[in-house]
KEKE-3310 file (N, C-alpha, C; in steps of 0.2 Angstrom, whole numbers, plus 5000, padded with zeros to 4 digits):
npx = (5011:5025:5044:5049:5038:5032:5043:5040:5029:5031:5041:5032:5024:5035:5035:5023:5021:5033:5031:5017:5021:5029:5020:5011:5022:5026:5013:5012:5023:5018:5008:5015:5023:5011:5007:5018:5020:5006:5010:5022:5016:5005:5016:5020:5010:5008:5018:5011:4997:5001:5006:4997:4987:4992:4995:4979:4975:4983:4977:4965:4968:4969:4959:4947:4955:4954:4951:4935:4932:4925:4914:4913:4904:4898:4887:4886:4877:4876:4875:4861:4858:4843:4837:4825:4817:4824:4837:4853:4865:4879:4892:4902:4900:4912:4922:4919:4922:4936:4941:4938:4947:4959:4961:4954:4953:4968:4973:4964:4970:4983:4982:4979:4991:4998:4994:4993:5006:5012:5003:4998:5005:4994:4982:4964:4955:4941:4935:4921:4910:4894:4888:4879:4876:4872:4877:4889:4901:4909:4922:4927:4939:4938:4944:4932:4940:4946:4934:4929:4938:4939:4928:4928:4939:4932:4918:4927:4931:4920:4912:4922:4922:4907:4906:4915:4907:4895:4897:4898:4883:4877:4886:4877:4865:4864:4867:4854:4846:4847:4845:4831:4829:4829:4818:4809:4810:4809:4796:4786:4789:4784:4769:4768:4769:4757:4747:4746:4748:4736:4725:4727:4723:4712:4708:4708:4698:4688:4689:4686:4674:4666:4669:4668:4666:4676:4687:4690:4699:4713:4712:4708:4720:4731:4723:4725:4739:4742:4736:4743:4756:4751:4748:4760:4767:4762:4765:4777:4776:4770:4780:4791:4785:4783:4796:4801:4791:4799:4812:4810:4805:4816:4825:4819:4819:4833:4847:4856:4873:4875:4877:4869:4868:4871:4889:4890:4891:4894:4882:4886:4902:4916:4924:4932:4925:4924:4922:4925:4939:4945:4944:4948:4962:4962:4962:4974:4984:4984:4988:5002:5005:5006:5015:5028:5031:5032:5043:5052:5054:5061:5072:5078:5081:5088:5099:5103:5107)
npy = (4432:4440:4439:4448:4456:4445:4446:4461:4461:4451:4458:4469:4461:4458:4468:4475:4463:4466:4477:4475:4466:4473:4484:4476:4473:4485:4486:4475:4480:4491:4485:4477:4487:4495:4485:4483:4493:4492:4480:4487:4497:4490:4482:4493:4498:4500:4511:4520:4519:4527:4538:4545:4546:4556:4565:4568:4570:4581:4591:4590:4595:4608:4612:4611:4619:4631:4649:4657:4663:4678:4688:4707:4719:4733:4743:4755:4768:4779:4798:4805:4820:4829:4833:4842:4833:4821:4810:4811:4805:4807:4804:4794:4777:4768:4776:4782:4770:4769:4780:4774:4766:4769:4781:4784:4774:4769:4782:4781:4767:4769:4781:4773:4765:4774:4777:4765:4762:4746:4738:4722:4724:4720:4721:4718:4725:4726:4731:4733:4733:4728:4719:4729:4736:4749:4754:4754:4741:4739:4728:4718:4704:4694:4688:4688:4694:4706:4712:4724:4733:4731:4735:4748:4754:4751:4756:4771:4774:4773:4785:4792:4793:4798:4811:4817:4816:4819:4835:4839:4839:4846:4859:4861:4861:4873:4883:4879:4884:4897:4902:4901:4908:4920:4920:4919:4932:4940:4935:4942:4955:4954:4952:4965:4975:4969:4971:4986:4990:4983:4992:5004:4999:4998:5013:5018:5013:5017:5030:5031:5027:5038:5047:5046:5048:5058:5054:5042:5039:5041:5035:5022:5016:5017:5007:4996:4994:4994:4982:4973:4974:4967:4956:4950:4952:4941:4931:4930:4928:4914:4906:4908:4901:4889:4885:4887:4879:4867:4866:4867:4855:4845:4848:4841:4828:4825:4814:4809:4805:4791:4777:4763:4750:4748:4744:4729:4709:4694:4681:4669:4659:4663:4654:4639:4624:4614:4600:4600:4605:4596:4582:4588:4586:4572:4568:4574:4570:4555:4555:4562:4550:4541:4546:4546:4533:4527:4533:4531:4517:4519:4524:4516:4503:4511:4512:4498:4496)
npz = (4723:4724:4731:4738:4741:4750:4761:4764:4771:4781:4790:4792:4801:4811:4817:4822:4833:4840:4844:4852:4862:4869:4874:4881:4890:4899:4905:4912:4921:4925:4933:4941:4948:4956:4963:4971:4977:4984:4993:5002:5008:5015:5025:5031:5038:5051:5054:5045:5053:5064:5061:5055:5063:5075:5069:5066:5080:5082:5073:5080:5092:5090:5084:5095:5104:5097:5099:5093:5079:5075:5063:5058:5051:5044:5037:5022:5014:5000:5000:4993:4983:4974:4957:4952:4954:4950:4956:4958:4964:4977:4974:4967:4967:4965:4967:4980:4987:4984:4990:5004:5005:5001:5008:5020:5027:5030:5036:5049:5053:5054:5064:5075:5077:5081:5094:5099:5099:5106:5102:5089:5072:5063:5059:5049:5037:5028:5011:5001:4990:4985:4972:4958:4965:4977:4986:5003:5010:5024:5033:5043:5053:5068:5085:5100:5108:5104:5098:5100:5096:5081:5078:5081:5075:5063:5065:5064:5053:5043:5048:5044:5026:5028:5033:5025:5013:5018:5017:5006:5004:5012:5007:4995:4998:5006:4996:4989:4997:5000:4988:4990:4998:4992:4981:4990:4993:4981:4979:4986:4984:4973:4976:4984:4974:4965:4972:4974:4958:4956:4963:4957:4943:4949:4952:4938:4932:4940:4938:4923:4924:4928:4921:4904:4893:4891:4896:4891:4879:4883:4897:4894:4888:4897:4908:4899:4897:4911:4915:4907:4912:4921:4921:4915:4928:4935:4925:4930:4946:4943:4938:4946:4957:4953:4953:4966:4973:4967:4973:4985:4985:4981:4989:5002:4998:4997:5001:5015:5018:5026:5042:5036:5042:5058:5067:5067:5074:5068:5067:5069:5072:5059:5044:5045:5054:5068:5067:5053:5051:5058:5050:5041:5045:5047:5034:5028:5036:5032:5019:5023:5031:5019:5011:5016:5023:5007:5006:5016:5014:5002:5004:5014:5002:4993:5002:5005:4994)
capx = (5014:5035:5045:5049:5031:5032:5048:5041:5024:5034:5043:5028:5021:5039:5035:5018:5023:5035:5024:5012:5025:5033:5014:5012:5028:5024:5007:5016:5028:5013:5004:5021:5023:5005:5008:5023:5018:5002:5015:5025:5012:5005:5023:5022:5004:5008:5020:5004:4991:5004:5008:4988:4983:4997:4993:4972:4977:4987:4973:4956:4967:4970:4949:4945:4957:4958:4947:4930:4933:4918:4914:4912:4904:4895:4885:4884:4872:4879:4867:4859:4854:4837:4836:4820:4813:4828:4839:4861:4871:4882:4897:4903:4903:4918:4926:4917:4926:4943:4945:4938:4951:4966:4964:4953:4957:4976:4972:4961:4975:4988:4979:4976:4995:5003:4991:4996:5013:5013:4999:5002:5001:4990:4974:4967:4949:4940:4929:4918:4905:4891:4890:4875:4870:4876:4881:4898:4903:4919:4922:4934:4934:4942:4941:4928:4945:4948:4931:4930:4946:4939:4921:4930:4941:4928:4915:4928:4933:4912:4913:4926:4916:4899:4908:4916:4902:4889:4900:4896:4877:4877:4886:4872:4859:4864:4864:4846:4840:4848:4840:4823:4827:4829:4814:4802:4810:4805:4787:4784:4789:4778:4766:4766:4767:4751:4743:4748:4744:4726:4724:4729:4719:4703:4709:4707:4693:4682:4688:4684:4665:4662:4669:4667:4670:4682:4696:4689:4705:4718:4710:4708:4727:4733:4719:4727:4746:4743:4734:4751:4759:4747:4749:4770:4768:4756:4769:4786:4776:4770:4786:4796:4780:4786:4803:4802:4791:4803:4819:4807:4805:4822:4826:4816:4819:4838:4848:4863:4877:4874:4876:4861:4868:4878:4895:4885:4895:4891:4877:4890:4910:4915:4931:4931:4923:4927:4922:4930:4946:4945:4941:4955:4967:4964:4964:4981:4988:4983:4991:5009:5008:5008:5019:5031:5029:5036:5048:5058:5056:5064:5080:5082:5084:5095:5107:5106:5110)
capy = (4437:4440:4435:4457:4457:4440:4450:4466:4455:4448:4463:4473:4458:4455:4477:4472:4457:4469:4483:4473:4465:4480:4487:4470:4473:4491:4485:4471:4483:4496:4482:4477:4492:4496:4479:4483:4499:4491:4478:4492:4501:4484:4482:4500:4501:4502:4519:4525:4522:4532:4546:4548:4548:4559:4574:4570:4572:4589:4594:4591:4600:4613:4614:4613:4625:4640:4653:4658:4671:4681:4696:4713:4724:4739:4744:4765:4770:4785:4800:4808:4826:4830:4840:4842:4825:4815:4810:4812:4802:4815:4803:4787:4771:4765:4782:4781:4764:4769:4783:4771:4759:4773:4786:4783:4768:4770:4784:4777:4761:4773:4784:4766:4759:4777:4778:4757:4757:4740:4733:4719:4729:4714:4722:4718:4729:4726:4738:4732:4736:4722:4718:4729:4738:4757:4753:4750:4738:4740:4723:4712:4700:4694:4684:4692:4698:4712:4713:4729:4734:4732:4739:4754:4756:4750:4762:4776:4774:4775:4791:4799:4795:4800:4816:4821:4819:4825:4840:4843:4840:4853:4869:4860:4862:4881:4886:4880:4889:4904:4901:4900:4916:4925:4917:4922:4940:4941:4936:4946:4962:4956:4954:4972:4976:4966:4976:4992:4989:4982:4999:5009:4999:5001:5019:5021:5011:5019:5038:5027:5024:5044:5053:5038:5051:5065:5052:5036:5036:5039:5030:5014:5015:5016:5001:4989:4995:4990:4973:4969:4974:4963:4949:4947:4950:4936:4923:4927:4922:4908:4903:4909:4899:4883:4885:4884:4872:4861:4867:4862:4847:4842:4848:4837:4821:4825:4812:4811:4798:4786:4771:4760:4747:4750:4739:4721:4702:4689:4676:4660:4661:4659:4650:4629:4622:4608:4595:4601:4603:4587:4579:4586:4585:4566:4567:4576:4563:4549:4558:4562:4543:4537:4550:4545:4528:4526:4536:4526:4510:4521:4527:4508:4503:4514:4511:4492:4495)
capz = (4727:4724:4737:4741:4745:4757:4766:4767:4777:4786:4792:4796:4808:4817:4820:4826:4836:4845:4848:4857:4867:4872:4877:4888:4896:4901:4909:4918:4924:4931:4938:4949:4954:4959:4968:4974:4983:4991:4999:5005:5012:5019:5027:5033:5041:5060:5054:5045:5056:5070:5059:5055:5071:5077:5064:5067:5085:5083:5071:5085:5099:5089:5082:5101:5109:5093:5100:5089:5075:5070:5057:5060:5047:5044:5029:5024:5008:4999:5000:4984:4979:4970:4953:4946:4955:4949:4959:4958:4967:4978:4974:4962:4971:4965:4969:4988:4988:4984:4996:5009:5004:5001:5012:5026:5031:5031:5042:5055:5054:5056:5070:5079:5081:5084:5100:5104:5097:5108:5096:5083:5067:5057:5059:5041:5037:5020:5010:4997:4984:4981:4961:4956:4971:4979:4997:5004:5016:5027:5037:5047:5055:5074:5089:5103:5113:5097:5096:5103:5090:5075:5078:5082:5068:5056:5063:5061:5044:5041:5048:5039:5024:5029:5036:5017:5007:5016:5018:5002:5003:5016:5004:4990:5003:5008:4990:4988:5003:4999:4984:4992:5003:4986:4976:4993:4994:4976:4976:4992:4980:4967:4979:4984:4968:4962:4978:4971:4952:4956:4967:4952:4940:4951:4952:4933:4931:4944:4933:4917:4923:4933:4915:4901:4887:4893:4898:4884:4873:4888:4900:4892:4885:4905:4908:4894:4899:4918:4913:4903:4919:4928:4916:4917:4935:4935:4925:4935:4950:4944:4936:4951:4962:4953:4955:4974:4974:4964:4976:4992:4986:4980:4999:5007:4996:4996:5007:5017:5017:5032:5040:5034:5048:5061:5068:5070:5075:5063:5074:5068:5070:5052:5044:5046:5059:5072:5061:5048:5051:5062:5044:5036:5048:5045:5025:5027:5040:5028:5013:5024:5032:5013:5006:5023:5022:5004:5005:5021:5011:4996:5005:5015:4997:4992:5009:5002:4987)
cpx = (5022:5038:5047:5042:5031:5038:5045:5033:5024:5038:5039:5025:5028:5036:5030:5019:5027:5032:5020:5016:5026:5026:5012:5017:5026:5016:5008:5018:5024:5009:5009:5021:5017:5005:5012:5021:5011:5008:5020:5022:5008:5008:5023:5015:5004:5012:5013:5000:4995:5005:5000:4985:4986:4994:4982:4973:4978:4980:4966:4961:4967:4961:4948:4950:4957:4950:4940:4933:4926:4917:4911:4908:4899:4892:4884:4878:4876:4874:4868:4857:4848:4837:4831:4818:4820:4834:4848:4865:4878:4888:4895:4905:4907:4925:4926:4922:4933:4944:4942:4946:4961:4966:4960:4956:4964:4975:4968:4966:4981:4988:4981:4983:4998:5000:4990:5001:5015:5010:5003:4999:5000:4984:4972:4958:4946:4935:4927:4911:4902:4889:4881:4871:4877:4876:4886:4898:4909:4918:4929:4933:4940:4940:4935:4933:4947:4943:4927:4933:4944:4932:4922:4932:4935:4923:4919:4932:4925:4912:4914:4923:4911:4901:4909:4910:4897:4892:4897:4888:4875:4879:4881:4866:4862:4863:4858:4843:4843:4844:4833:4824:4825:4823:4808:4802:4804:4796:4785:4782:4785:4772:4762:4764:4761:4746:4739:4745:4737:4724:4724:4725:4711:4701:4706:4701:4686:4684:4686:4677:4661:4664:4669:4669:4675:4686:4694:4695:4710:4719:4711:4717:4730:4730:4725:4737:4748:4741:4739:4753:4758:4750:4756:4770:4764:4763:4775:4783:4774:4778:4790:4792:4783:4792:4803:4798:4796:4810:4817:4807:4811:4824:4827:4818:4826:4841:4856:4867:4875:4873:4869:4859:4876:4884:4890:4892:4888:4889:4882:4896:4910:4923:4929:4930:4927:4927:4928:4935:4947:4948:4948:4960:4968:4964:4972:4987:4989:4988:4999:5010:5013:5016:5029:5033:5035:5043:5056:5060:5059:5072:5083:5084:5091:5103:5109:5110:5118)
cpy = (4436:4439:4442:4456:4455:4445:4454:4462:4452:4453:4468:4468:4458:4463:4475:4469:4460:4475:4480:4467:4467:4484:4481:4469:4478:4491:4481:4474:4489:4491:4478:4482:4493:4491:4481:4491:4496:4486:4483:4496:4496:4484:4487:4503:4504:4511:4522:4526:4526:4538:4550:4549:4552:4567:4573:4572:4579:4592:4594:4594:4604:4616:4615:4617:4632:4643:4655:4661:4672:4688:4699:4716:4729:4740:4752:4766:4778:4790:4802:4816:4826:4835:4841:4835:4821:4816:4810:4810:4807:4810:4797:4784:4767:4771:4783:4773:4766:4775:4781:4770:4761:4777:4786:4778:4768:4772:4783:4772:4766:4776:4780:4765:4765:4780:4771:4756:4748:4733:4729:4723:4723:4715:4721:4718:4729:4730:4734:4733:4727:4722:4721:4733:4746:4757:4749:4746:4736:4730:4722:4707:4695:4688:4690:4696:4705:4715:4721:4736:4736:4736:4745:4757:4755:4756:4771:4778:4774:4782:4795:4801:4801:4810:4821:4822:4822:4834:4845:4845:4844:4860:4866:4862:4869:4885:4885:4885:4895:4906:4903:4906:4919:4924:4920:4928:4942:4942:4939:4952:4961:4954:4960:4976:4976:4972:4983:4991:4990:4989:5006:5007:4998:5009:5021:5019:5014:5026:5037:5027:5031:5048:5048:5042:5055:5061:5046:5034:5035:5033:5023:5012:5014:5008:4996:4990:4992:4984:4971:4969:4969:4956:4946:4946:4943:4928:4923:4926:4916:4903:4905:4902:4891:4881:4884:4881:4867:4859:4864:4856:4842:4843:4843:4831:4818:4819:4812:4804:4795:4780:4769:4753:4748:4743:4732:4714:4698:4684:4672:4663:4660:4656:4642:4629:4618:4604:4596:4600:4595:4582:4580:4587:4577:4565:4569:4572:4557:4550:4559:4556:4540:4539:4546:4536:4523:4528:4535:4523:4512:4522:4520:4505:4506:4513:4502:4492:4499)
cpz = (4727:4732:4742:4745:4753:4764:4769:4773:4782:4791:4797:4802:4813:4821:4824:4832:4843:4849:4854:4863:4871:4876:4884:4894:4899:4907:4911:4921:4928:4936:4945:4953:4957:4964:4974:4980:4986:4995:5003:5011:5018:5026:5032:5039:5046:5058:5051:5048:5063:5067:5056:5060:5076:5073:5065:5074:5087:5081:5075:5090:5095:5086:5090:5104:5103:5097:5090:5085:5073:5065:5059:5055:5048:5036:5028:5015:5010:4998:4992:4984:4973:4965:4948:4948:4953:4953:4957:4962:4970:4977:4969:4965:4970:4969:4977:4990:4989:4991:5004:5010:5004:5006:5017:5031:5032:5037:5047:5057:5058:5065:5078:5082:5083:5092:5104:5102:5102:5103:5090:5076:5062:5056:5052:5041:5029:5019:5004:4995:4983:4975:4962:4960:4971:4984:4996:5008:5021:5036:5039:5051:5063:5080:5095:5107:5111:5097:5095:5099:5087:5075:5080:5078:5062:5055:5060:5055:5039:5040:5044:5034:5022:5030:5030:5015:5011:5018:5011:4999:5009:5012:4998:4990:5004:5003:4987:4992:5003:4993:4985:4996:4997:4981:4982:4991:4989:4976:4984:4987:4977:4969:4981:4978:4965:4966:4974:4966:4954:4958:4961:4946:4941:4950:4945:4931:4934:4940:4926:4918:4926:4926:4908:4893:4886:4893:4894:4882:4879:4894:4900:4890:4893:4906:4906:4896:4906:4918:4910:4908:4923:4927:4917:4923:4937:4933:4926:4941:4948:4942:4944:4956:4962:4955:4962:4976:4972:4968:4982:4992:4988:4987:5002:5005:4996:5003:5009:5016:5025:5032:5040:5041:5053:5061:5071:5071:5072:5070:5074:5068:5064:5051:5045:5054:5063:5067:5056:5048:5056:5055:5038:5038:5045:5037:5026:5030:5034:5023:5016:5026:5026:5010:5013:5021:5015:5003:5010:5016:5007:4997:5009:5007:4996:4996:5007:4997:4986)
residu = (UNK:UNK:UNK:UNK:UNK:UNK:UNK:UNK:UNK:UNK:UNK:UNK:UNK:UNK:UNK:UNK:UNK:UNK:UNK:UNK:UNK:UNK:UNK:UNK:UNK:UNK:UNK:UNK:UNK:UNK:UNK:UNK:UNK:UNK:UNK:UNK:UNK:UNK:UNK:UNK:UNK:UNK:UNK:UNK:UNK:UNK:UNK:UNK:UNK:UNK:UNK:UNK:UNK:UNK:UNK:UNK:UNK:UNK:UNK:UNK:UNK:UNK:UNK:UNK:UNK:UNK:UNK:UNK:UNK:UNK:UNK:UNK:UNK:UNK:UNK:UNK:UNK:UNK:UNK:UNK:UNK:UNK:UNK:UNK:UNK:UNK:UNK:UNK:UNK:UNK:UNK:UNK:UNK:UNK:UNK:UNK:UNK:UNK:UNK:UNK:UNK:UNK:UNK:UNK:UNK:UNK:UNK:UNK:UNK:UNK:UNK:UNK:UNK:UNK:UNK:UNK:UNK:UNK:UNK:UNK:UNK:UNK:UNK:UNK:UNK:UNK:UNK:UNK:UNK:UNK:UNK:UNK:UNK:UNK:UNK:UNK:UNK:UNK:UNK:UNK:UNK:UNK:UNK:UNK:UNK:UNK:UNK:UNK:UNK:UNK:UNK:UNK:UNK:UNK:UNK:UNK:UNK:UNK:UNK:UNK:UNK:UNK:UNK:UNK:UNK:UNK:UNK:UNK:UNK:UNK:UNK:UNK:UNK:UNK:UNK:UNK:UNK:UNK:UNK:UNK:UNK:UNK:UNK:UNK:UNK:UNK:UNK:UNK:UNK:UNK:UNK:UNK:UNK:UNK:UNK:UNK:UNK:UNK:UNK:UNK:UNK:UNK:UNK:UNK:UNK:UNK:UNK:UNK:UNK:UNK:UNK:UNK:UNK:UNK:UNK:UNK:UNK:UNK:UNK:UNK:UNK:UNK:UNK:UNK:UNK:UNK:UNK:UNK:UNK:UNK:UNK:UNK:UNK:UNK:UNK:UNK:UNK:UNK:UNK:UNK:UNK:UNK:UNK:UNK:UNK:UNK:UNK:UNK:UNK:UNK:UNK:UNK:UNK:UNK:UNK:UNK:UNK:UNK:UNK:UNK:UNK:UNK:UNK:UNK:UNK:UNK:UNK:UNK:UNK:UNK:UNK:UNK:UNK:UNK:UNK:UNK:UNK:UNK:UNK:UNK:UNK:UNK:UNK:UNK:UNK:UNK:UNK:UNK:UNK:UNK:UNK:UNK:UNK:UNK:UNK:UNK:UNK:UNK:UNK:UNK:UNK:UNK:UNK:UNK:UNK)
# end
């Protein structure tokens, strides 16, 4: 081996050598401080456990004195129209949604503070669509003292709703049964009609069997022209016959927009419990003693230095 080689050998170990110095210093220098802040904290205990037990403190009166909140809601199903057995949706329940959400609700909110202008205006009412389904649900949610509030507004922001569309499954429905007048009127006529006819083609039948040769050729041609007669009047009733059967139907099967559940209070308050917040009052306590704690002993330094 040249003696460049030996150098450059020698070179790459002193890199080495220092590298893993420098890496040893650096985890010397975490495991002080790591030290160095439990002694601090150590040092500091009596302020942490008085500022952890000062904020668990504040946080179980405030669990044991906040009044309950509980939920409010209402559920409405949109109604449908019937065409032919299949049913139509009298509205799109995203579209039912938004004018919950834009224009009912405003105005019921609205309604509400300019008849308590004293009220806090923070009433706050939500409208939701469940993933996959076609019913609304208008909630909020209060203590029992409101309770009264919001089960008012909520119902009548249902209402508005229910009121629109089925407005319009009422002129849907009067168009049917106008419908249905004019489809009886009809088979009444060709009813009468039918009467008639038959009476005419007994008429010629019974002058067809008393002279059978004198009136043969005429005869028979009248016969075969009133059985045509008979015959169409025969498949526009039945055709008209099904038609109002099918319009009766859809009537009957057609539904309205309503609630499905009225204004109900959720059984359990909801939001954190006692425990709970108990629980993280002292997580949070623990967390600002520390963060506290170090940061005294940070600025006494500093005033030494």
């Amino acid at each position: 081996m040249s003696n460049s080689d030996n150098q450059n050998l020698a070179v790459d170990q002193a890199l080495i050598n220092t590298k893993t110095y420098s890496v040893r210093e650096h985890a010397d220098d975490d495991e002080i401080s790591l030290f160095e802040i439990w002694l601090i904290l150590a040092r500091k205990k009596k302020l942490i456990l008085i500022i952890c037990l000062l904020v668990t403190l504040a946080g179980s009166l405030y669990a044991l004195t906040k009044p309950d909140v509980y939920g409010y809601s209402a559920t409405l199903q949109l109604g449908a129209l019937f065409a032919d057995g299949h049913e139509i949706s009298i509205d799109d329940i995203k579209n039912a949604e938004s004018k919950l959400k834009e224009v009912y609700l405003p105005v019921v909110l609205n309604d509400y503070y300019n008849k308590t202008p004293a009220s806090e205006k923070n009433i706050k009412i939500n409208v939701s669509v469940p993933k996959e389904s076609k019913i609304l649900i208008i909630s909020g949610s209060s203590t029992e003292k409101d309770a009264s509030i919001y089960q008012d507004l909520i119902n009548k922001t249902g209402i508005h709703l229910i009121e629109n569309l089925n407005e319009v499954i009422k002129t849907k429905k009067k168009l049917a049964s106008e419908q249905v007048i004019k489809i009886t009127k009809r088979l009444q006529i060709l009813a009468e009609s039918e009467k008639d006819l038959n009476a005419r083609i007994e008429s010629f039948d019974k002058s067809f069997k008393s002279t059978p040769i004198d009136n043969s050729g005429t005869t028979a041609l009248v016969i075969t022209e009133l059985n045509n007669q008979k015959l169409q009047m025969n498949r526009e009733k039945y055709s008209l016959e099904s038609l109002l059967l099918n319009i009766e139907s859809d009537l009957k099967l057609s539904k309205e927009t309503k609630f499905l559940t009225s204004v109900t209070q959720s059984i359990e308050p909801i939001g954190l419990n006692t425990k709970m917040i108990i629980l993280l009052s002292l997580l949070f306590g623990l967390i600002l003693a520390v963060f506290i704690a170090l940061a005294t002993d940070l600025i006494g330094k500093l005033k030494v230095n």
